[in-house]
C-alpha positions in Angstrom: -95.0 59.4 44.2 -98.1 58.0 42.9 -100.6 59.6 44.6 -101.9 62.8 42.7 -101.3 66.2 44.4 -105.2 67.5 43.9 -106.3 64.5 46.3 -104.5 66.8 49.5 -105.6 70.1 48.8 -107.7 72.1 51.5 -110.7 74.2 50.2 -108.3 76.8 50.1 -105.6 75.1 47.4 -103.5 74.8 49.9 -101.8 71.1 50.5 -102.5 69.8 54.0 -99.1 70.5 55.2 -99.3 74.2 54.0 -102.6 74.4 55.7 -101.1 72.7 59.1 -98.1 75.0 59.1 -100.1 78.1 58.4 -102.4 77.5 61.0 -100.7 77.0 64.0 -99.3 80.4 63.2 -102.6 82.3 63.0 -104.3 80.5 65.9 -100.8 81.6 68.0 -101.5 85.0 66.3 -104.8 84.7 67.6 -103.9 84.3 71.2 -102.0 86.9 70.9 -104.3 89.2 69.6 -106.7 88.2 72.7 -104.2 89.1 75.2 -102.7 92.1 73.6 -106.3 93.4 72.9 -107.4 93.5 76.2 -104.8 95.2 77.4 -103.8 98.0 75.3 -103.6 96.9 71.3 -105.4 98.5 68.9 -104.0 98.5 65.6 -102.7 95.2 64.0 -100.4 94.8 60.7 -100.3 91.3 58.9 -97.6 92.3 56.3 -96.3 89.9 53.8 -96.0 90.3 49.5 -98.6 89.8 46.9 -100.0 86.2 46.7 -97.7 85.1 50.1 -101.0 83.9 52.0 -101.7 86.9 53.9 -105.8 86.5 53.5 -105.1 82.6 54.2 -103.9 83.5 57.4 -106.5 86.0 58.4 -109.4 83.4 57.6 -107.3 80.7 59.8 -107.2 83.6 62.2 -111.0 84.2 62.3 -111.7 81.0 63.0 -109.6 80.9 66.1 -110.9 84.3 67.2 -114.4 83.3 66.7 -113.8 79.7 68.6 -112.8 81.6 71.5 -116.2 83.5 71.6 -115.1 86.5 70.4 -116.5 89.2 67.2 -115.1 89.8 63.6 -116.0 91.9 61.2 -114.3 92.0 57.5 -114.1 94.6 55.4 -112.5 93.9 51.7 -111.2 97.5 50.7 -110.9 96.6 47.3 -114.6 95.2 47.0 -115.5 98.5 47.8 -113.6 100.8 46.3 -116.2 101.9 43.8 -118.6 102.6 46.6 -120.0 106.1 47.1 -118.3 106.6 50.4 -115.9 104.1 51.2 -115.5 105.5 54.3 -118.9 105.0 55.7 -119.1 101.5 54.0 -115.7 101.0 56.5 -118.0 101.9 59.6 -120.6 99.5 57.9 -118.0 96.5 58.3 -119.4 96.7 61.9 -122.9 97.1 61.2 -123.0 93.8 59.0 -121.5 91.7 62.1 -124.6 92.8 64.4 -127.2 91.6 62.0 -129.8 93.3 62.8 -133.2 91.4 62.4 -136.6 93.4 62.7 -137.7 96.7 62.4 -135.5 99.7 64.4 -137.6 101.2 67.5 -138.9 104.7 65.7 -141.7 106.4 65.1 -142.8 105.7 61.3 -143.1 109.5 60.9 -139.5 110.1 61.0 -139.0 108.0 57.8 -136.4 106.0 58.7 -136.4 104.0 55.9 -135.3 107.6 54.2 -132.4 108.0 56.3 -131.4 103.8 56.6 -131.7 104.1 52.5 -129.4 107.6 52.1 -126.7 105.5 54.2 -126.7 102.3 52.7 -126.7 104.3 49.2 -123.2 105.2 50.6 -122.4 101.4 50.9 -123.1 100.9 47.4 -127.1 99.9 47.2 -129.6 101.9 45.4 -132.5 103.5 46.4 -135.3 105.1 44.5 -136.5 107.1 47.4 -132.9 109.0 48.0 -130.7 111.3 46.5 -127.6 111.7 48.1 -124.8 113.5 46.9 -121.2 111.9 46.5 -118.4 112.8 48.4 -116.4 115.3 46.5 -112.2 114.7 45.9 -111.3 117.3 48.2 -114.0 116.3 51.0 -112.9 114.2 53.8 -113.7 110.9 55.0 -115.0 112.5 58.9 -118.5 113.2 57.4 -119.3 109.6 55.8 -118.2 108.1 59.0 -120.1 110.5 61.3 -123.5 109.8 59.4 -122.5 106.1 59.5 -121.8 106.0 63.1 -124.7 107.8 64.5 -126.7 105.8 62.5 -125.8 102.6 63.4 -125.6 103.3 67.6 -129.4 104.8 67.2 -130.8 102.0 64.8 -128.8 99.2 67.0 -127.9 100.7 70.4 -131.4 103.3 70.6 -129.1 106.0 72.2 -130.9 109.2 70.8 -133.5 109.8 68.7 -133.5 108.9 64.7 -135.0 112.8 64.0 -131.3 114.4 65.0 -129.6 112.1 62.5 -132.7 113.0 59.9 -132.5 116.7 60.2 -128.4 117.2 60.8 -127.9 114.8 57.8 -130.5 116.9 55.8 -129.1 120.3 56.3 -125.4 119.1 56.5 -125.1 117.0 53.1 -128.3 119.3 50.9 -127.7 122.8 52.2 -124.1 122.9 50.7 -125.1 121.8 48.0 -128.1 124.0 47.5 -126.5 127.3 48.5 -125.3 129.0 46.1 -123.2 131.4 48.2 -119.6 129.7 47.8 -118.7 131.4 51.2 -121.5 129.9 53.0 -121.1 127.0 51.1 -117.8 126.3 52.2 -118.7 127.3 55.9 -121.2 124.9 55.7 -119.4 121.7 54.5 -116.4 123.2 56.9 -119.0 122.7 59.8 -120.1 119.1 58.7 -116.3 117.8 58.6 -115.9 119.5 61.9 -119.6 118.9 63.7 -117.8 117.9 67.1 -116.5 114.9 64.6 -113.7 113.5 67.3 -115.9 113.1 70.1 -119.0 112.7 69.0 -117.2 109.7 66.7 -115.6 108.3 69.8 -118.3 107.7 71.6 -120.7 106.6 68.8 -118.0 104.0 68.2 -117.8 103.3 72.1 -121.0 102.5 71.8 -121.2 100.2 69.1 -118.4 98.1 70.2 -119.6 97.5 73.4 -122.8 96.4 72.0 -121.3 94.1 69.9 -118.6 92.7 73.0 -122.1 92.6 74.8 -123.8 89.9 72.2 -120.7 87.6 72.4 -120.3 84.3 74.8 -117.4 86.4 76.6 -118.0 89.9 76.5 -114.7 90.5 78.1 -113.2 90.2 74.8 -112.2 92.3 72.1 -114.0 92.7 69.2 -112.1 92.2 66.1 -112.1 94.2 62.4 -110.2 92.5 59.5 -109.3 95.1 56.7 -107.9 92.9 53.6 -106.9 94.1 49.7 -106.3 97.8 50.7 -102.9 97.3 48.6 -105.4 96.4 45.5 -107.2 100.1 46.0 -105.8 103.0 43.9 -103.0 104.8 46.2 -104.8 108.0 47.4 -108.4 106.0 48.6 -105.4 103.3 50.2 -103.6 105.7 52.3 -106.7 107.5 53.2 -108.8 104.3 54.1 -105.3 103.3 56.3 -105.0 106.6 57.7 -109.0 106.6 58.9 -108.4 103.0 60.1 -105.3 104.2 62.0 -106.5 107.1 63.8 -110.1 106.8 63.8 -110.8 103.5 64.9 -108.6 103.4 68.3 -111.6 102.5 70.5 -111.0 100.4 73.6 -112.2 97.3 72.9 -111.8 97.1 69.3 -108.5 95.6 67.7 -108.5 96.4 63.7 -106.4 93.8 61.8 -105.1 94.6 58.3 -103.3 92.3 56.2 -101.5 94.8 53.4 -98.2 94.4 52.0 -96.2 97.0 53.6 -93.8 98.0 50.6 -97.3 99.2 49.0 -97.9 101.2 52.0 -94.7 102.9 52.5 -94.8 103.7 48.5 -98.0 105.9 48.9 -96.7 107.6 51.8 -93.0 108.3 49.8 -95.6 109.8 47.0 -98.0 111.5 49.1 -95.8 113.1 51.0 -93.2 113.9 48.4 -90.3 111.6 50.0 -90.3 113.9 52.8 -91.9 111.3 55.2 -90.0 107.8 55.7 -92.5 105.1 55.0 -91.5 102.6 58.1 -91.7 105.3 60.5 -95.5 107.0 59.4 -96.7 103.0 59.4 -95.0 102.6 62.8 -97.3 105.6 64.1 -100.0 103.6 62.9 -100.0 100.2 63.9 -98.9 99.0 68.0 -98.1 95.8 66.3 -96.5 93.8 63.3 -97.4 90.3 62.8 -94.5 88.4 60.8 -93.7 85.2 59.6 -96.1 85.0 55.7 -93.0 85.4 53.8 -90.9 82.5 55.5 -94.0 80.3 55.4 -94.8 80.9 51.9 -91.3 80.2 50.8 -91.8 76.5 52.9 -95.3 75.8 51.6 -93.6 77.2 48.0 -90.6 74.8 48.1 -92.9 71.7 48.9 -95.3 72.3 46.7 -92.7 72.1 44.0 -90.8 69.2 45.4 -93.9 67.4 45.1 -95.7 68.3 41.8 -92.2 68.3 40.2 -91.8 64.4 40.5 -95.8 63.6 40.3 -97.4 60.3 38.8 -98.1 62.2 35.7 -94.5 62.7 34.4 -94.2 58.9 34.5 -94.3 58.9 30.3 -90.7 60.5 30.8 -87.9 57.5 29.9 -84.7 59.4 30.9 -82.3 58.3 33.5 -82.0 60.2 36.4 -78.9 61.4 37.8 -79.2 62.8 41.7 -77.0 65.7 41.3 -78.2 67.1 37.5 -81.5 66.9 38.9 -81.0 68.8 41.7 -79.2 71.3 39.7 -82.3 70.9 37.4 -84.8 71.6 40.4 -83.0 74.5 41.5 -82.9 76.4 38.2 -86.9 75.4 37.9 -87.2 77.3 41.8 -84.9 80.6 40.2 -87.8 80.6 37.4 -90.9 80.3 39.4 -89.9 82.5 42.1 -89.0 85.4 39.0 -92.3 84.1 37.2 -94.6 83.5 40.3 -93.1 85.7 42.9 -94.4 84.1 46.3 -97.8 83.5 45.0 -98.6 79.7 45.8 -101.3 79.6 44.0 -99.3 80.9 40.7 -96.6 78.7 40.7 -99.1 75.4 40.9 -100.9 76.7 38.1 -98.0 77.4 36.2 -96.6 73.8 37.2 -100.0 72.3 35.7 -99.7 73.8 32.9 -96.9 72.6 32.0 -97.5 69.2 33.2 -100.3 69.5 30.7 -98.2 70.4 27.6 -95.9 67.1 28.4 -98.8 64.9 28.7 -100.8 66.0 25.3 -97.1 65.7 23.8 -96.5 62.4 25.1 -95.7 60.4 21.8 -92.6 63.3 21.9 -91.6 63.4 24.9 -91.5 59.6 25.5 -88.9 59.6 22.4 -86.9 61.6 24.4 -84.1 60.1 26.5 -82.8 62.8 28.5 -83.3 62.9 31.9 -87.0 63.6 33.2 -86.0 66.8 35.2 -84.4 68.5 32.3 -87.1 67.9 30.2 -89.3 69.5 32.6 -87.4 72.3 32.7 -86.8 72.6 28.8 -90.8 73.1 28.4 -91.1 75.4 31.5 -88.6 77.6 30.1 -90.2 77.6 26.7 -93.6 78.2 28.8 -92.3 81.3 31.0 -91.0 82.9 27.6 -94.2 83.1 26.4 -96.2 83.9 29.3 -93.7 87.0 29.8 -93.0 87.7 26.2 -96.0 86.6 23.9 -94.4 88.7 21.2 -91.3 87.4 20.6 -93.2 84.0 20.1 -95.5 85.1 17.4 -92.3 86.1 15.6 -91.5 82.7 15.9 -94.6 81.1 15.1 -94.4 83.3 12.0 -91.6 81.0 10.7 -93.0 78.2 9.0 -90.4 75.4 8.9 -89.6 73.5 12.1 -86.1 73.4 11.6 -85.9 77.8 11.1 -87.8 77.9 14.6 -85.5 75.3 16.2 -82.7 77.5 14.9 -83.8 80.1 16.8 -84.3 78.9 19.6 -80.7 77.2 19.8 -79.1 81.0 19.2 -81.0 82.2 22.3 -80.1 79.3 24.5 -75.9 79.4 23.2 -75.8 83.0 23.5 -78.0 84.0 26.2 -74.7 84.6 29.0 -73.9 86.9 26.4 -77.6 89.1 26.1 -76.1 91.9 28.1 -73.3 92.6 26.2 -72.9 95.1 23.3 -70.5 93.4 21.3 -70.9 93.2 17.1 -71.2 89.6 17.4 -73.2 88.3 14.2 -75.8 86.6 15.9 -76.4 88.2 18.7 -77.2 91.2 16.5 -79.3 89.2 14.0 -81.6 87.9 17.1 -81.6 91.5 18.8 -83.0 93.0 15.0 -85.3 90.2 14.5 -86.7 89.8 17.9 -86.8 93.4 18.4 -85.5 93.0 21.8 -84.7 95.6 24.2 -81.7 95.4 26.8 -84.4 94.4 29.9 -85.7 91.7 27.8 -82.6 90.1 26.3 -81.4 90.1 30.2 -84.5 88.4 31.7 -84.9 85.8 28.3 -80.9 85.1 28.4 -81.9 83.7 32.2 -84.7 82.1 31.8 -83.1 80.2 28.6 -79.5 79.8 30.3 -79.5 75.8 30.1 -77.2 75.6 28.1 -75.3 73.4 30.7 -77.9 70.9 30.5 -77.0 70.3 26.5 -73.4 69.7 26.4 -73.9 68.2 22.6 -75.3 69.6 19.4 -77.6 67.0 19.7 -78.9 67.7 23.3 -79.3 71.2 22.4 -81.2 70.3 19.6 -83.4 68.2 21.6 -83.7 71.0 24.2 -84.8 73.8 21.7 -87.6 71.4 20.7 -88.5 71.4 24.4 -88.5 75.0 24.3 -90.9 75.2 22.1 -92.8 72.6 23.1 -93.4 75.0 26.3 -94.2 77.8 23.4 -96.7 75.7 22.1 -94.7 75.9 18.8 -94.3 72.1 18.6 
């Protein structure tokens, strides 16, 4: 293949099949969010692991939404984790879609720059004009999201008067704070969790999502909130922000849409709850719907990707002859590798593939001396690469060895021996490599199968050449 991978990548570094395949999913995700939402959906899960494309496929999927006239609103929980209130920053998601341009309709007496600066201090701005008191541990979210919700339906929808929010807010955040009679105290913030919170919430958020159905081309559809990175939030501020989003934001009209990996979710609930709680069943009770398929397209997109930049222009400096079946063998021992090293993180895997492109072309007077075949060389520096990507220690113990031929040594021990990491038998070397590598059980496991290639090398001479690949991918050359 001649023409370089880079030249049919989207903005997104995703190559022009990926980005194909992944979006007829999310604009069929789309539609059925449409149809679904007006109807009786509410609650949305885009599941899928770590790096699988789950925030690819919610952008494809905003773009679909959007073409169809429809509103969306994002809110990154993990860019706001270190706000004051989270919670209130959650209801401001909304806000930030309505774009409000001018001044709100108040009288100037009832400072409402005061009030619009104490709640947006809660989104993570200063002000020098406020002081507003952070949410305690033990506080709920209801109170954030109250304040945030009555004042976004009075600035944008003028339902009732900017004084109530002024004076209620006053009393309800300084007065428990003030008073230093812990029984009133506690009364007090008792009576600002409560303050008619499930109702007058509902229909503050009733309100707000009507007026933003109302500003759209069709307001006959939903509107549309994208949570993304709550799996990146510590576990108590994830599970809390999940549980508001699950219970609190059921309006009609509304259909929230979080893209989390679901193993995260059900491991904060199994801790929260002590085990007492089965994970699948409390994210059942929150979410009407599971949208599936990131995995299986990831591992597609995945297999592709390598297929491609495994045989690019760039390896051309490689002289070996290539035999079909060893270099199939060799491309499936690379995929075992990645998928340990790079899990089902696209992007990951093409950087890792790069890089070790890179180390064969700035070694090319080398490599070209070489005459084994071009995938087992490829996979001789990747393993040498992984190794010290995952175990930087055990190459600097190598690296402290001066003379090339001590290191290659070395390196041909691990690769002979490595079927036999896991067993505890007084064999000379294995103990010599154990003591000097300072290995624990775990690691002499995961190196013995990231340096099984043994196979590859059926002479001492091969075997020599591959440990030089080895740590070629080291960096030890």
């Amino acid at each position: 293949m001649s023409t370089s991978i880079e030249t049919q990548l989207t903005a997104d570094g995703l190559p022009v099949f990926g980005h194909e395949v992944v979006d007829a999913a999310a604009r069929d995700a789309a539609w059925l969010l449409i149809a679904e939402g007006k109807a009786n959906l509410r609650c949305a899960l885009v599941t899928g692991s770590h790096g699988a494309g789950k925030t690819t496929q919610l952008k494809l999927m905003d773009y679909h939404l959007r073409e169809s006239g429809a509103s969306v609103s994002w809110f990154s929980a993990w860019a706001h984790k270190e706000d004051v209130d989270p919670f209130a920053s959650l209801v401001f998601a909304l806000w930030d879609q309505v774009d409000i341009k001018g001044m709100p309709q108040a009288p100037v007496a009832e400072q409402v720059e005061a009030v619009i600066g104490a709640a947006m201090r809660r989104k993570g701005y200063p002000s020098n004009t406020t002081n507003i008191r952070a949410r305690e541990a033990g506080e709920g979210a209801e109170r954030a999201m109250l304040t945030a919700v009555d004042l976004i339906s009075q600035l944008v929808v003028s339902s009732q008067p900017i004084a109530e929010l002024a004076h209620a807010s006053r009393l309800m955040t300084d007065a428990a704070s003030l008073n230093e009679d812990r029984f009133q105290q506690q009364k007090l913030l008792e009576r600002s969790r409560s303050y008619l919170f499930p109702r007058r919430l509902r229909e503050q958020m009733d309100a707000i999502v009507n007026h933003l159905r109302a500003r759209t081309k069709d307001p006959h559809l939903p509107a549309f909130l994208f949570v993304d990175d709550l799996d990146r939030c510590p576990p108590a501020l994830g599970l809390s922000l999940l549980e508001a989003l699950g219970r609190f934001f059921a309006v009609p009209g509304l259909v929230v849409v979080v893209g989390l990996d679901e193993a995260v979710a059900r491991a904060w609930v199994k801790s929260a709850y002590e085990g007492n709680v089965d994970g699948r069943a409390y994210i059942d009770k929150l979410f009407d719907r599971r949208i599936l398929g990131i995995e299986e397209r990831a591992r597609v997109i995945w297999a592709q990707i390598l297929g491609v930049e495994w045989r690019m222009a760039q390896w051309e400096m490689l002289v070996g002859r290539a035999h079909p079946e060893m270099a199939d063998r060799a491309v499936i021992s690379a995929t075992r590798l990645l998928r340990i090293h790079g899990g089902s993180d696209i992007r990951k895997v093409r950087r890792t593939l790069a890089e070790v492109r890179t180390l064969v072309v700035d070694a090319k007077d080398l490599v070209s001396k070489i005459t084994l075949m071009p995938d087992v060389v490829r996979l001789g520096v990747l393993c040498g690469y992984l190794v010290r990507e995952r175990y930087p220690r055990i190459v600097e113990r190598i690296a402290d060895m001066r003379l090339l031929d001590a290191r290659i040594e070395v390196i041909e021990e691990m690769m002979m021996i490595a079927p036999s990491w896991a067993q505890q038998d007084s064999d000379e070397a294995l103990n010599w490599l154990r003591e000097f590598l300072e290995l624990k059980p775990d690691d002499e496991r995961e190196l013995g199968y990231i340096l099984d290639i043994r196979h590859f090398l059926p002479t001492e001479v091969l075997l020599k050449v591959g440990a030089q690949l080895v740590l070629l991918g080291m960096g030890l050359n």
